[in-house]
Structure formats: structure tokens, C-alpha cells
Biopython code that builds the backbone (N, CA, C, O; Angstrom):
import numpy as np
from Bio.PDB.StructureBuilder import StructureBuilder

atoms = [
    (1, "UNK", "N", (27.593, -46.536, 41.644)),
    (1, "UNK", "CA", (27.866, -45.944, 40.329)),
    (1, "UNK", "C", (27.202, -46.769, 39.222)),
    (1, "UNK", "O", (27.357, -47.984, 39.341)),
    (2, "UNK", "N", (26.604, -46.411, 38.332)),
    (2, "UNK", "CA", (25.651, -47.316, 37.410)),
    (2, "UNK", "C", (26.772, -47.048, 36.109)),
    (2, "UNK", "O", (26.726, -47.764, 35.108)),
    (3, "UNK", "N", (27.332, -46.427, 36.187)),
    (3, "UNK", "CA", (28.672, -46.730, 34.676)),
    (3, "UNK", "C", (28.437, -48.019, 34.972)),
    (3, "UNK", "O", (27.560, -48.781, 34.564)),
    (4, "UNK", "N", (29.705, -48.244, 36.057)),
    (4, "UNK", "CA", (30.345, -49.425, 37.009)),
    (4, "UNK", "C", (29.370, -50.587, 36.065)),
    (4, "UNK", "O", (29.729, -51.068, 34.991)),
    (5, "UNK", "N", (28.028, -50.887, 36.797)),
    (5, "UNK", "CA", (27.830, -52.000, 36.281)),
    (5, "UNK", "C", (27.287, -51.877, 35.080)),
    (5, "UNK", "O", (27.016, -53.054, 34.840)),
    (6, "UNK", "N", (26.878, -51.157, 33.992)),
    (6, "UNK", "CA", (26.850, -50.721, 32.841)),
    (6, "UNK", "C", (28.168, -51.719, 32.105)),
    (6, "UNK", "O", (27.986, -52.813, 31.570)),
    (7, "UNK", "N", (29.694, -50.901, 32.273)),
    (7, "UNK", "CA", (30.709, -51.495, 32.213)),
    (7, "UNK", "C", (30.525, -52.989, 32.159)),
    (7, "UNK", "O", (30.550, -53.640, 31.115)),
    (8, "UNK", "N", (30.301, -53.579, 33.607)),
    (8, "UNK", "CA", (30.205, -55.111, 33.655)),
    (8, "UNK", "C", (29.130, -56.291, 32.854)),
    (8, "UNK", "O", (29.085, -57.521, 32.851)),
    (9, "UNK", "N", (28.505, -55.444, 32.348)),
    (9, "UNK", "CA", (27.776, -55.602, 31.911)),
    (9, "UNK", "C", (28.053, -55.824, 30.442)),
    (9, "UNK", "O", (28.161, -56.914, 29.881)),
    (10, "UNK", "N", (28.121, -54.994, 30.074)),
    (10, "UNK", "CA", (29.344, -54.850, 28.160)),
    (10, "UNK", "C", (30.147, -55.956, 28.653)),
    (10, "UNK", "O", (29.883, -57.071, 28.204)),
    (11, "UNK", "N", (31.304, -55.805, 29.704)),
    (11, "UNK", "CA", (32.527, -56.237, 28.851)),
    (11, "UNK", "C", (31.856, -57.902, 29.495)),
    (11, "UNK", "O", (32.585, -58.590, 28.780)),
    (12, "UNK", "N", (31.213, -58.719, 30.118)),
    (12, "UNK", "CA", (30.581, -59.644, 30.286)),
    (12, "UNK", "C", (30.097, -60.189, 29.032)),
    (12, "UNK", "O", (30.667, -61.152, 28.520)),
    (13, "UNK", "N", (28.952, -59.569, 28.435)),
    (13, "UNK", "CA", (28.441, -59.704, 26.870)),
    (13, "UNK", "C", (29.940, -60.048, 25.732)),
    (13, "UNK", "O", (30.205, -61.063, 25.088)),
    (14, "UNK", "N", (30.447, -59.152, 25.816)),
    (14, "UNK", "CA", (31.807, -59.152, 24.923)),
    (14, "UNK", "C", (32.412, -60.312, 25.188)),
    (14, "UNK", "O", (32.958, -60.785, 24.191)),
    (15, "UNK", "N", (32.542, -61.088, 26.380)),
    (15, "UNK", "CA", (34.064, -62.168, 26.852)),
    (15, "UNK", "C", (32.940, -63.424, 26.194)),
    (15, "UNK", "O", (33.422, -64.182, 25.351)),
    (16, "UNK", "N", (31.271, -63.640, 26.648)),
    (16, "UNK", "CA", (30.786, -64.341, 26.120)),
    (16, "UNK", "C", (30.829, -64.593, 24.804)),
    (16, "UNK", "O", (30.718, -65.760, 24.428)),
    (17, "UNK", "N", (30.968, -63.723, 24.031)),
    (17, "UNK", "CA", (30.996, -63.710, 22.916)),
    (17, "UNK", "C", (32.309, -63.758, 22.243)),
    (17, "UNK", "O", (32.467, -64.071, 21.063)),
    (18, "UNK", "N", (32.990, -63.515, 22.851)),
    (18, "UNK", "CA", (34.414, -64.081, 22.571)),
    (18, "UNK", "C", (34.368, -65.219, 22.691)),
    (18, "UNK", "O", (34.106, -65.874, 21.682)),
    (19, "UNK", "N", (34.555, -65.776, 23.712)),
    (19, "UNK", "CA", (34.186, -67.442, 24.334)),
    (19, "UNK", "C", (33.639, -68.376, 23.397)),
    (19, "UNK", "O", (34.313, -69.338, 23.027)),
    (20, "UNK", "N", (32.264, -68.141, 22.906)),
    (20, "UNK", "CA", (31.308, -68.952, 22.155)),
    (20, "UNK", "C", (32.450, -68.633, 20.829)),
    (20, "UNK", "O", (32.989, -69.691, 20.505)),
    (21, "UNK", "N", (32.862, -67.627, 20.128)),
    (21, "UNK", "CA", (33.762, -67.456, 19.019)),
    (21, "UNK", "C", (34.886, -68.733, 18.926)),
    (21, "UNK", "O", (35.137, -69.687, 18.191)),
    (22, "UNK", "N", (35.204, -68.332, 19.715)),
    (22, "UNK", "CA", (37.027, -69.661, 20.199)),
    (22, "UNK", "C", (36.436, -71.039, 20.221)),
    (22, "UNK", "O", (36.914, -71.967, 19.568)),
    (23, "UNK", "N", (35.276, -71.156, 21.067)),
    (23, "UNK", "CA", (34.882, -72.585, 20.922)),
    (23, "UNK", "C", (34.480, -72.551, 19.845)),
    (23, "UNK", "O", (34.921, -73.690, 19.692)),
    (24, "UNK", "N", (33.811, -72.216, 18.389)),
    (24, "UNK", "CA", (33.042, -72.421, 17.438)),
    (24, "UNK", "C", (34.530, -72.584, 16.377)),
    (24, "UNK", "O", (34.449, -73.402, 15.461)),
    (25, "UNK", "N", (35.611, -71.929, 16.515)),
    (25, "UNK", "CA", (36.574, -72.023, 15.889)),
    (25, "UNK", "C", (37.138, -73.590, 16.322)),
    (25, "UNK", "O", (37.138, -74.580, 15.591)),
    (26, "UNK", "N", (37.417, -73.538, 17.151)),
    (26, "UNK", "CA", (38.074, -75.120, 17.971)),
    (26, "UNK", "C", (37.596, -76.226, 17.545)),
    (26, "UNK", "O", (38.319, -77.214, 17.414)),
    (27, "UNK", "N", (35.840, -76.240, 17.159)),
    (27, "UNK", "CA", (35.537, -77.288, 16.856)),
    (27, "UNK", "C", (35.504, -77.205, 15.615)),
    (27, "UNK", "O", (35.437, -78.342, 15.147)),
    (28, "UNK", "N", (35.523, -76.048, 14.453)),
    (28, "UNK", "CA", (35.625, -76.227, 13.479)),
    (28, "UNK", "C", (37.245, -77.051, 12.467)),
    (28, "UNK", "O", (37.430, -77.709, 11.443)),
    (29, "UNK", "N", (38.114, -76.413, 13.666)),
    (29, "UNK", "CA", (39.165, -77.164, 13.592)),
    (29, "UNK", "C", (39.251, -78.371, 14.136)),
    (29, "UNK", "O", (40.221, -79.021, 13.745)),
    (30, "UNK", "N", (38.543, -78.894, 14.926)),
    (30, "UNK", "CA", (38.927, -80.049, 15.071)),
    (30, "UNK", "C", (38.194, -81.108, 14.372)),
    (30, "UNK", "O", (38.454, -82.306, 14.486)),
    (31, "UNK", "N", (37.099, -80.521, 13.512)),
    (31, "UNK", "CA", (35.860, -81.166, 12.800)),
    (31, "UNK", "C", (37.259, -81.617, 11.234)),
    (31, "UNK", "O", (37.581, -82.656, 10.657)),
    (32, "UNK", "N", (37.659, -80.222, 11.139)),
    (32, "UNK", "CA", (38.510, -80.256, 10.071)),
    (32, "UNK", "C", (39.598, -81.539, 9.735)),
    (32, "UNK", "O", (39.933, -81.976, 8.634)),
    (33, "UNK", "N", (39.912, -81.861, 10.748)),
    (33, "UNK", "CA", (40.978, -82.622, 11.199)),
    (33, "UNK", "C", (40.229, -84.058, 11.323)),
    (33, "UNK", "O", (41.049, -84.898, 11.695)),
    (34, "UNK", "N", (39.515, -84.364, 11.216)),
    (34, "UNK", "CA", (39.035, -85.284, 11.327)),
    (34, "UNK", "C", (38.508, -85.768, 10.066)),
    (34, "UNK", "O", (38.600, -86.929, 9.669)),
    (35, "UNK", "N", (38.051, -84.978, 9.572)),
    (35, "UNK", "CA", (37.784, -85.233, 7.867)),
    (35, "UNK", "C", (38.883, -85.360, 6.872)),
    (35, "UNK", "O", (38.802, -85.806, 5.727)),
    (36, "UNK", "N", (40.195, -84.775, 7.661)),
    (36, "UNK", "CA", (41.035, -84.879, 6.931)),
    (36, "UNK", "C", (42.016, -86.452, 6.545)),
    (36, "UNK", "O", (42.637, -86.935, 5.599)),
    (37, "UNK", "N", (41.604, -86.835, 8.135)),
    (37, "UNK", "CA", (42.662, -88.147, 8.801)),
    (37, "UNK", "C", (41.581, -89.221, 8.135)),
    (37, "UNK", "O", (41.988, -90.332, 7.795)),
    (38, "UNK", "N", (39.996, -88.796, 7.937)),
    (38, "UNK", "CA", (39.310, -89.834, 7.514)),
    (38, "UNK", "C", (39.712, -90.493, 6.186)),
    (38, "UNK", "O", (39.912, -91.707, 6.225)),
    (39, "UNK", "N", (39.887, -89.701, 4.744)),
    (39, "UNK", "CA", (40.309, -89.765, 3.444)),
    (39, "UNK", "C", (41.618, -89.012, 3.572)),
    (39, "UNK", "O", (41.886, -87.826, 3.761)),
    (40, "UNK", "N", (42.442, -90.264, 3.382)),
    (40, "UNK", "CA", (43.736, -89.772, 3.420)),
    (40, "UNK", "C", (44.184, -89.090, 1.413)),
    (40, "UNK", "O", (44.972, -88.219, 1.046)),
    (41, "UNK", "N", (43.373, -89.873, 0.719)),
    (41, "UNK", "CA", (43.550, -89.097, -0.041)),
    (41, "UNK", "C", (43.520, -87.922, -0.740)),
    (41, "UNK", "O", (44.231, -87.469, -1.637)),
    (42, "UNK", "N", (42.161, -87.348, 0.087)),
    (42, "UNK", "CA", (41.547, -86.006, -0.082)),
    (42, "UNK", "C", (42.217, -85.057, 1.053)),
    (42, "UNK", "O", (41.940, -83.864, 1.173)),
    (43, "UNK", "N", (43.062, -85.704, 1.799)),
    (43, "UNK", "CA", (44.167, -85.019, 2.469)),
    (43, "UNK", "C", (44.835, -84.494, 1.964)),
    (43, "UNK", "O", (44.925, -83.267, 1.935)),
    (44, "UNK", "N", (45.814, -85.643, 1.159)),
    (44, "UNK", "CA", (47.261, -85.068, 0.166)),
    (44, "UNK", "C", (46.700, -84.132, -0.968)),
    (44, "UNK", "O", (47.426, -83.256, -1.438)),
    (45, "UNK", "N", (45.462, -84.309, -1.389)),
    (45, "UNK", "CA", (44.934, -83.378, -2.175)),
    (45, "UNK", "C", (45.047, -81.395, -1.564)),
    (45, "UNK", "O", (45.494, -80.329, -1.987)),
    (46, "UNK", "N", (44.275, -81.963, -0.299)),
    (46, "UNK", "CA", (43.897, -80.489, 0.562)),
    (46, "UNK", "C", (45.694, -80.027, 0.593)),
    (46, "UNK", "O", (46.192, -79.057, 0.021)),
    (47, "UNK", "N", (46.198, -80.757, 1.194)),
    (47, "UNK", "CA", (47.721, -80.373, 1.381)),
    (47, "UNK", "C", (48.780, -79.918, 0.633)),
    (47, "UNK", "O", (49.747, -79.173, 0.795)),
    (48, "UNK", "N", (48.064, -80.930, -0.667)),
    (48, "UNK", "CA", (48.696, -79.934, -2.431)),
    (48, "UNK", "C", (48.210, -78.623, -2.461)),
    (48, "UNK", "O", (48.911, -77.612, -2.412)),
    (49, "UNK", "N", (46.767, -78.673, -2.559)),
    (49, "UNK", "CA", (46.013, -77.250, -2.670)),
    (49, "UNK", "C", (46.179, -76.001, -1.665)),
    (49, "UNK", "O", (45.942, -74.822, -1.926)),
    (50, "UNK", "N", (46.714, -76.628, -0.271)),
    (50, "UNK", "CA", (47.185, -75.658, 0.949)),
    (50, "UNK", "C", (48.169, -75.257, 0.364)),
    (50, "UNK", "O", (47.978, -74.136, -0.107)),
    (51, "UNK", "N", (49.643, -75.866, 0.078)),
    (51, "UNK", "CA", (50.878, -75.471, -0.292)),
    (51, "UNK", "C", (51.136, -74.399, -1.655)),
    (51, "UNK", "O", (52.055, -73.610, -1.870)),
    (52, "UNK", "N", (50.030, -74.706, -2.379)),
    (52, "UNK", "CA", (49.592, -73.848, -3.493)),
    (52, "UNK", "C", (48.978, -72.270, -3.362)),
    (52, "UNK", "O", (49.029, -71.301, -4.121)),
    (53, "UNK", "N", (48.306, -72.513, -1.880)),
    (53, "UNK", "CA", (47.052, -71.588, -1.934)),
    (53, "UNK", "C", (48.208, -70.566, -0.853)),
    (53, "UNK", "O", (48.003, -69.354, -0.796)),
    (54, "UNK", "N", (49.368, -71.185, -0.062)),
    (54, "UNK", "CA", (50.148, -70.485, 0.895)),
    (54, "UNK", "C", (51.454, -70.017, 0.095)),
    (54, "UNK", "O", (52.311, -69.348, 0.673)),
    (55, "UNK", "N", (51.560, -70.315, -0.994)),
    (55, "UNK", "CA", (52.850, -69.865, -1.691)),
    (55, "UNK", "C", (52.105, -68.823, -2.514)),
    (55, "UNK", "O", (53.021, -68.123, -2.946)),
    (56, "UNK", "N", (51.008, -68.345, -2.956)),
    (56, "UNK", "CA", (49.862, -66.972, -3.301)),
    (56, "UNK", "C", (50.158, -66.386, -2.646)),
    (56, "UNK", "O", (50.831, -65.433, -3.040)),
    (57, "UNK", "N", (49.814, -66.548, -0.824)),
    (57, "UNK", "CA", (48.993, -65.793, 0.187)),
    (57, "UNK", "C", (49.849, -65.450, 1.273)),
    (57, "UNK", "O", (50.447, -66.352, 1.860)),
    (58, "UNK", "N", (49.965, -64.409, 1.572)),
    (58, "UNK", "CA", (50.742, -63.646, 2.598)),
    (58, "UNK", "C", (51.523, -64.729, 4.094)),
    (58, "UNK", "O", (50.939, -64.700, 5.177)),
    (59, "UNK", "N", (52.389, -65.303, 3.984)),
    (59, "UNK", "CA", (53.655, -65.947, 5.515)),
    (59, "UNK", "C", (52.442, -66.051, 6.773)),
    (59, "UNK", "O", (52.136, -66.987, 7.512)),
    (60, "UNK", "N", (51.905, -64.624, 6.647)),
    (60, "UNK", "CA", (51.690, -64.692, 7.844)),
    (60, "UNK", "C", (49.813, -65.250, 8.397)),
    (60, "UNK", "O", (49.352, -65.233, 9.538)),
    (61, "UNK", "N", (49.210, -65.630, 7.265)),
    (61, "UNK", "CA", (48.263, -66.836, 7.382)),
    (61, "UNK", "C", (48.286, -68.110, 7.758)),
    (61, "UNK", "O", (47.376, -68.838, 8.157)),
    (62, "UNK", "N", (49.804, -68.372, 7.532)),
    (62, "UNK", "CA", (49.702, -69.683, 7.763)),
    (62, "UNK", "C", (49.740, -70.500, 9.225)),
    (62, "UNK", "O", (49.329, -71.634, 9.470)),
    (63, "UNK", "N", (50.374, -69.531, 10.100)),
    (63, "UNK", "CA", (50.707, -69.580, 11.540)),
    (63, "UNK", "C", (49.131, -69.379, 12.202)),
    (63, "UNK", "O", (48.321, -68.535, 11.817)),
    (64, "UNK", "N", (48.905, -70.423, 13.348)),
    (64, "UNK", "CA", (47.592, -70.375, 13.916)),
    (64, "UNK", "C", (47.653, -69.785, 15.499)),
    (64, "UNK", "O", (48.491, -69.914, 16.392)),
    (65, "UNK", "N", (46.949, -69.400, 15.453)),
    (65, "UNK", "CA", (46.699, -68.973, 17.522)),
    (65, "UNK", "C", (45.974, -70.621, 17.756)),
    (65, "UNK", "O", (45.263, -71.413, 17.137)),
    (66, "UNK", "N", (46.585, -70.524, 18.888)),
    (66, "UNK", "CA", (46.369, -71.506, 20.061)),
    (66, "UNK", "C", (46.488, -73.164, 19.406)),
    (66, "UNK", "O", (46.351, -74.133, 20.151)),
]
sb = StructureBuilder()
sb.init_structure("model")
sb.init_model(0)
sb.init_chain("A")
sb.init_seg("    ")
for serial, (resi, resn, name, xyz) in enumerate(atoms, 1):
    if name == "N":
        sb.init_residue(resn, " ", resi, " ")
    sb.init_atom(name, np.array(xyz, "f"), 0.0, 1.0, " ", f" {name:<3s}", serial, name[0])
structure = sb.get_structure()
């Protein structure tokens, strides 16, 4: 059946690309985190400006996947 691997084919492309997504997020967070722990003062800053920018912005931004 050539759907069949048609199919495997897409959803293969798609998971890669999911994949490369999650890792590009992961390290952006963990890049984040590291800049943060570096200047602790530009921390408490970010952390003023988070608490500011999450009392605007909709509860449900603030909660992360994974």
C-alpha cells in the first residue's frame, strides 16, 4: 500500500520536527537559567518584571510543560 508508507513518511518528518522543537526549547531554557544564576541581580530584576508581567497575563502562562 503506498498511503502506508506515504503516512510513515509524514508522521516521521512531523515527530522530527517536533523533536528538534523540544530540544531547541530545552536549551533555550536552560541557556535562560544560566544567565539568570550568573547576575543575581539582573535576576531579582527579571523576577520583579516576571511577577509584574504575570499579574497582566492570563494564570495559565505561567505553568510550564515538562
Amino acid at each position: 500500500m503506498p498511503l502506508t508508507n506515504e503516512l510513515k513518511q509524514i508522521t516521521g518528518r512531523i515527530n522530527r520536527s517536533v523533536a528538534r522543537a523540544r530540544l531547541r526549547l530545552r536549551r533555550q531554557k536552560s541557556q535562560s537559567h544560566i544567565d539568570r544564576a550568573a547576575e543575581p541581580e539582573a535576576r531579582d530584576r527579571q523576577a520583579t518584571s516576571d511577577q509584574h508581567a504575570a499579574a497582566a497575563q492570563s494564570p495559565a502562562e505561567e505553568g510550564g510543560e515538562g
